[in-house]
C-alpha positions in Angstrom: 37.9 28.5 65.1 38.2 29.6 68.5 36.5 26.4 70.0 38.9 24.2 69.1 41.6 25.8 71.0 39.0 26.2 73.8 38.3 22.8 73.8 41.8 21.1 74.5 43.0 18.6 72.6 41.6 15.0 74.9 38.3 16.6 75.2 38.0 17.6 71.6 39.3 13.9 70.6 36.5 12.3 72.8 33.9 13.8 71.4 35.2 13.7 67.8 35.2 10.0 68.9 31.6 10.1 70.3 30.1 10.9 67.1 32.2 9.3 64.4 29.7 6.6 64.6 27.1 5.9 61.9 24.3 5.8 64.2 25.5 8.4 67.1 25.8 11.1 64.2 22.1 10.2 63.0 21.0 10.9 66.4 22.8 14.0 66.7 21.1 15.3 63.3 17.7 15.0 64.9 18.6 17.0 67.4 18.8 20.5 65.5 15.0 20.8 65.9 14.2 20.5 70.1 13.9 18.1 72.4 13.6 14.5 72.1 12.9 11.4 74.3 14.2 8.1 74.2 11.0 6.2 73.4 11.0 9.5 70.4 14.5 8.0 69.4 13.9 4.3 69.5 10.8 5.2 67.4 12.7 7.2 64.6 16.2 4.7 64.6 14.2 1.5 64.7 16.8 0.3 66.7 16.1 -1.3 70.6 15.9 0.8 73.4 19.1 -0.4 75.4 21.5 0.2 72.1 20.2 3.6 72.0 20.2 4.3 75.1 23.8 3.4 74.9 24.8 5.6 72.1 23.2 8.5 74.0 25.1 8.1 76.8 28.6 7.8 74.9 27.5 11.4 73.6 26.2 13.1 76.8 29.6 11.6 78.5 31.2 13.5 75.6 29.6 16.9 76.2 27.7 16.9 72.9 24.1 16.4 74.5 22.9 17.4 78.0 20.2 14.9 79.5 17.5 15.7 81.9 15.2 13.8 84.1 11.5 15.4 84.3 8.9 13.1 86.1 9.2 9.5 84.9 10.1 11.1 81.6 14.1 11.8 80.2 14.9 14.6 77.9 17.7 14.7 75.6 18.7 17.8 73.6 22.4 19.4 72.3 24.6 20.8 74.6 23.7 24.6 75.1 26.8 26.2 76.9 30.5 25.0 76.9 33.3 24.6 74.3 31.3 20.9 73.4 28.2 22.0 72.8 30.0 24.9 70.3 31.6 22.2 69.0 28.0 19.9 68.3 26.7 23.3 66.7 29.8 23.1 64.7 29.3 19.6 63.8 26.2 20.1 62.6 26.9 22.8 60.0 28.8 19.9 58.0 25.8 16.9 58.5 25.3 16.2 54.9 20.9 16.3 55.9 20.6 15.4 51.9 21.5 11.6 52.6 18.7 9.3 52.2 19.3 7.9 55.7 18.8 11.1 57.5 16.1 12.2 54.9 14.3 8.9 56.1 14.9 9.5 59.9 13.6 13.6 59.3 10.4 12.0 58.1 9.6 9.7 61.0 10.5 12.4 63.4 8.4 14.8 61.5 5.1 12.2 62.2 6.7 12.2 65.5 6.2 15.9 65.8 2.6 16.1 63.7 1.4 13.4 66.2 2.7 15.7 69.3 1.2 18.4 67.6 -2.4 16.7 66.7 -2.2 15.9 70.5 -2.5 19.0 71.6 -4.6 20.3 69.1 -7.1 17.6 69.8 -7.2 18.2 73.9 -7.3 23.0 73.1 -10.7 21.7 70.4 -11.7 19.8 73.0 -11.6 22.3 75.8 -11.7 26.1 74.5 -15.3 26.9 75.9 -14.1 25.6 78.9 -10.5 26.9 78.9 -10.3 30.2 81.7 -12.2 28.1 83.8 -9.4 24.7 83.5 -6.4 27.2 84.1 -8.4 29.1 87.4 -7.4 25.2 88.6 -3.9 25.8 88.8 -3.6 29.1 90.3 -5.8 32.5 90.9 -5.9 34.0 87.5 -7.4 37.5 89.2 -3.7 37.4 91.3 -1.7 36.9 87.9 -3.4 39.2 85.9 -2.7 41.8 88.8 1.1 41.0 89.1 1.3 41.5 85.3 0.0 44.7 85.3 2.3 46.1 88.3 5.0 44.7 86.3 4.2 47.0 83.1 3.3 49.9 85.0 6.6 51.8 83.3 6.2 50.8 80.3 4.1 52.5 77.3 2.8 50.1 75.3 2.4 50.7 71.7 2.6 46.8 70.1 1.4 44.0 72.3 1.8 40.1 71.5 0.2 37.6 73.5 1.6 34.1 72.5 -0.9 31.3 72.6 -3.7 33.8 73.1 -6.5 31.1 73.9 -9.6 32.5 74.6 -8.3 36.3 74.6 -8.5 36.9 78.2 -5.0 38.7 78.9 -5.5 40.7 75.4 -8.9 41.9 77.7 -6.8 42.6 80.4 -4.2 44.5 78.8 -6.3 46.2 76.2 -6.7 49.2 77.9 -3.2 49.8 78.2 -1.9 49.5 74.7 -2.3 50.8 70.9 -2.7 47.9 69.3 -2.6 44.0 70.8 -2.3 40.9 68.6 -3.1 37.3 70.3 -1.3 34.6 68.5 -3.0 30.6 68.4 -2.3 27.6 66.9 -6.1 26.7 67.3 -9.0 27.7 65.3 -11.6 26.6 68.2 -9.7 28.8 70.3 -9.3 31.9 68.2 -13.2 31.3 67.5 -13.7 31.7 71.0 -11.4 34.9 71.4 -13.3 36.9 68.4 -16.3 36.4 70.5 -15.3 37.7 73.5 -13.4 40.4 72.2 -16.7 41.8 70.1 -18.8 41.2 72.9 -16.1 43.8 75.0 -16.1 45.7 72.0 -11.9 45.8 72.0 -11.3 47.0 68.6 -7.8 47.4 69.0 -7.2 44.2 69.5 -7.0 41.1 67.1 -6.3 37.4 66.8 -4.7 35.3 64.2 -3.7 31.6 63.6 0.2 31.1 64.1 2.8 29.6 65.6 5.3 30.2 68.1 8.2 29.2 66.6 6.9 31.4 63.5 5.0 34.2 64.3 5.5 35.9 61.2 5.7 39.8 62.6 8.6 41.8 61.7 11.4 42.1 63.7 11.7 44.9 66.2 7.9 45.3 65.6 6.5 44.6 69.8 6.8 46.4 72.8 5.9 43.5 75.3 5.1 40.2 74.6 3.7 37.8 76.6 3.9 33.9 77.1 1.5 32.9 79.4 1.0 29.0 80.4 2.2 28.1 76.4 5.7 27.2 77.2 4.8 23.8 78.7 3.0 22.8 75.5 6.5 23.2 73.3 9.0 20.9 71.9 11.5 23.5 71.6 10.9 25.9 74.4 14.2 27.7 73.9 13.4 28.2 69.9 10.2 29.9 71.0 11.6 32.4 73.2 14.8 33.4 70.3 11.2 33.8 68.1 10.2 36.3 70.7 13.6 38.2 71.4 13.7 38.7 67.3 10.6 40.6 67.6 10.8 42.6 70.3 11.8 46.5 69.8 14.8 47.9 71.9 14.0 48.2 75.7 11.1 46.1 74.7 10.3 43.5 77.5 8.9 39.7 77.4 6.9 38.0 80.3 7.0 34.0 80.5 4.6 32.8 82.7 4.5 29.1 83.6 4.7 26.3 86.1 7.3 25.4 88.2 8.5 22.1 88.1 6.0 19.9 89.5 5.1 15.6 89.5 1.5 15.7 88.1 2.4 13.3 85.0 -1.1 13.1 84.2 -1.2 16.8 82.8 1.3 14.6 79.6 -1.8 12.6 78.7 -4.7 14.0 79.7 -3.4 17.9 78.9 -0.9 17.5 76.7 1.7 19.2 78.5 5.4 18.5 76.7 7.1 19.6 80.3 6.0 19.5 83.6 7.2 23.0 84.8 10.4 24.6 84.2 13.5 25.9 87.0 14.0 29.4 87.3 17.3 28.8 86.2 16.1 27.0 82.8 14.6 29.8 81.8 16.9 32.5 82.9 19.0 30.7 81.4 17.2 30.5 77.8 16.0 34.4 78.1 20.1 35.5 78.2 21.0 33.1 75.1 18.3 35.2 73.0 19.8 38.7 74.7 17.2 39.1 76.8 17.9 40.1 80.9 15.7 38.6 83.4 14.6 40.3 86.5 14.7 38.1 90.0 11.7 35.2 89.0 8.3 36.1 90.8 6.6 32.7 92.4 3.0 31.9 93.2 1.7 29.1 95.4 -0.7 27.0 94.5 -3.2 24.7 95.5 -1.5 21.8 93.2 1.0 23.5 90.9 3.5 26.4 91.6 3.1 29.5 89.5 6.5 31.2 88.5 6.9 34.4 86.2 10.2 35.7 84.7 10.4 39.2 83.6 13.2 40.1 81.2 14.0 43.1 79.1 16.1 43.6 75.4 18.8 45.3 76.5 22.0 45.8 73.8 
């Protein structure tokens, strides 16, 4: 394989040593699904925070994982660019998942990821009525919904996706623009919401369905533009999502991400349940190419308390 010429032989031996570790190769595992904390880690090992904080180190020192500070919060995920992170995705092919001591630390990170999930499914119940009014907070929506617009002005628009659709508004906005538009959420208050507003502005060519953004369950090649509008905070696996998208969009088809810039309100974790606080241009750009997808310059909104950026990219073979 090409990466292990790539790699050179000291670097390759480093991180070969990095993981041939029982423990360090059980935390690498977990990482073929997203993102994962150290507290997450701790939880799922049942080992004590400085040991595995330890181990993490010894494989972010060996190029295998990349680690990110975000608030008061640190990030951990596999490496995304460079011969070692082609090299943890090689790795990975061969974990033998099937062993009872990775089968047993799949299942704890799984309640990890149900209790993430019940979380935020708990705080969209508990504010659907309510939600257009809790994201005009952030930023002018009316501005937004005008840039997105301009931004599609070139574009005919037969298949629309809106990815965590809340309470319909941008399928409202947009509806007089496309064929057909299809708003995609995870919550049933939330789609209950949508169906009455849609009905009440009589949009009958657009509809809402329960899904999820790692899954969405269209056929690929199947969307014209698809949006992701204030979701991407919410997700584990933010660059998963956006490969999800990128499948189902149709040649010259375009995706819009719209989302916060990075920001320092940790409350949004626990009383919002907001998995990142805001996201670089670069992060994104970054993601959008690995999925095929190029990124216009990043537009950015000022707000009262949180920055507004949008990132415009288009399927280009």
């Amino acid at each position: 394989m090409d990466v292990f010429v790539e790699i050179g032989f000291d670097r390759m031996l480093n991180a070969l040593k990095a993981v041939g570790e029982e423990t360090r190769l059980r935390i690498l595992a977990l990482f073929r699904t997203g993102e994962l904390t150290v507290t997450e880690l701790v939880t799922i090992l049942r080992q004590s925070q400085p040991r595995v904080s330890r181990h993490l180190r010894l494989l972010c020192e060996a190029g295998l994982l990349e680690r990110y500070r975000e608030g008061t919060w640190i990030f951990y995920r596999l490496a995304e660019s460079g011969p070692e992170g082609e090299l943890a995705r090689a790795i990975m092919k061969y974990i033998p998942f099937s062993e009872q001591v990775l089968q047993h630390d799949g299942e704890r990170l799984a309640e990890i990821k149900e209790d993430r999930k019940g979380k935020a499914s708990r705080y969209f119940s508990e504010n659907a009525a309510d939600w257009d009014r809790i994201r005009s907070l952030y930023v002018s929506e009316e501005e937004v919904e005008k840039i997105l617009l301009e931004v599609t002005t070139d574009m005919t628009i037969k298949d629309f996706l809106d990815v965590g659709t809340g309470t319909g508004r941008i399928l409202e906005v947009f509806a007089d623009r496309i064929g057909r538009g299809t708003g995609i959420d995870l919550s049933r208050e939330m789609l209950s919401v949508a169906r009455v507003n849609l009905e009440k502005s009589k949009l009958h060519n657009c509809q809402v369905r329960q899904g999820d953004m790692y899954d969405l369950a269209l056929a690929t090649g199947s969307m014209d533009l698809i949006l992701i509008h204030q979701v991407l905070h919410f997700a584990d696996d933010p660059s998963a999502a956006l490969k999800e998208t990128s499948r189902l969009l149709r040649q010259n088809g375009r995706v819009i991400v719209v989302d916060f810039a990075p920001h320092n309100l940790e409350y949004l974790r626990d009383d919002q349940a907001h998995r990142r606080l805001g996201f670089s241009d670069a992060e994104v750009t970054d993601w959008l190419s690995q999925v095929g997808l190029k990124s216009d310059p990043v537009i950015h909104l000022k707000g009262k308390e949180l920055d507004l950026s949008i990132w415009v990219a288009n399927k280009i073979d």
